[in-house]
N, C-alpha and C positions, 0 to 999 in steps of 0.2 A: 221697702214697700212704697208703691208710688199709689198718688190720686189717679182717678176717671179723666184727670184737666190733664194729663202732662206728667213728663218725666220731677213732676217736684217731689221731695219725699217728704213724706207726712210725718216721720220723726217714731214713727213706731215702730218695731224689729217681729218679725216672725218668733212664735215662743218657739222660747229654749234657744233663739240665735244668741251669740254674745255672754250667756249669762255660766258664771263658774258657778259650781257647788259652793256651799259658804265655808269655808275657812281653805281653800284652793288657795295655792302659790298666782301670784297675776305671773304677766310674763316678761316681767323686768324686775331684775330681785331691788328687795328694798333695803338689803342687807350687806355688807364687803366681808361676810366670816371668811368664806373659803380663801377670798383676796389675805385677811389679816392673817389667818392660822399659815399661809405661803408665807406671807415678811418672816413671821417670831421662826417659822421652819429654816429659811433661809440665815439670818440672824445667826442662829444655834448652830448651821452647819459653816460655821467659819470656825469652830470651835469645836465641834464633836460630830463624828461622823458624817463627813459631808457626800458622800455617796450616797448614805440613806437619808439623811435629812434633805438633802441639797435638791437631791431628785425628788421626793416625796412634795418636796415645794413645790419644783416647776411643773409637774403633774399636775394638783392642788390651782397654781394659778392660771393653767391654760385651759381647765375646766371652766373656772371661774369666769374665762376671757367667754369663751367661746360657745359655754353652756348658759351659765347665769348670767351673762352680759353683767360682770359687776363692775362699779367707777373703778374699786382698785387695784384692776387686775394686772394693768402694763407694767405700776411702778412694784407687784407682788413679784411679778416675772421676772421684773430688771433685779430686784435685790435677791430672789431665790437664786437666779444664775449666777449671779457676783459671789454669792456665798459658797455656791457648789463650786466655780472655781477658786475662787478666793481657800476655799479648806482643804483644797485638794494643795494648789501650791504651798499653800502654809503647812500642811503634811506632809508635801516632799524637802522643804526648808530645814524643817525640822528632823528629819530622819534620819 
């Protein structure tokens, strides 16, 4: 909203511009779950079913990346995919 003098703005917003319902997610999470629950996914699939787990991570952290802009999604990404490879060769080693 501008004054009568000039492009200054007066600092007040048209109602309802800007304003979430109360308890609305903002739009930057304030949270890493989806990033954390990719690690412990990733983690686990060096060890147990890494097709399901492994994938289910990098799923989980590219959501994370590119939905919830979360801080820990690149290093979720990096260990989910180390793990889904990492359990698949430690499964063909092993067989």
């Amino acid at each position: 909203m501008t004054t009568q003098y000039g492009d200054r703005p007066t600092g007040q917003q048209p109602h309802g511009a800007g304003q979430q319902p109360h308890g609305a997610p903002q739009g930057t999470a304030t949270g890493n779950v989806l990033s954390i629950i990719a690690m412990v996914l990733g983690v686990i699939s060096l060890l147990f079913f890494p097709i399901v787990f492994g994938v289910i991570g990098v799923i989980l952290a590219i959501i994370a990346k590119t939905v919830r802009h979360e801080r820990l999604a690149v290093p979720a990404l990096v260990v989910s995919a180390v793990g889904l490879i990492g359990g698949l060769l430690l499964g063909a080693l092993l067989a």
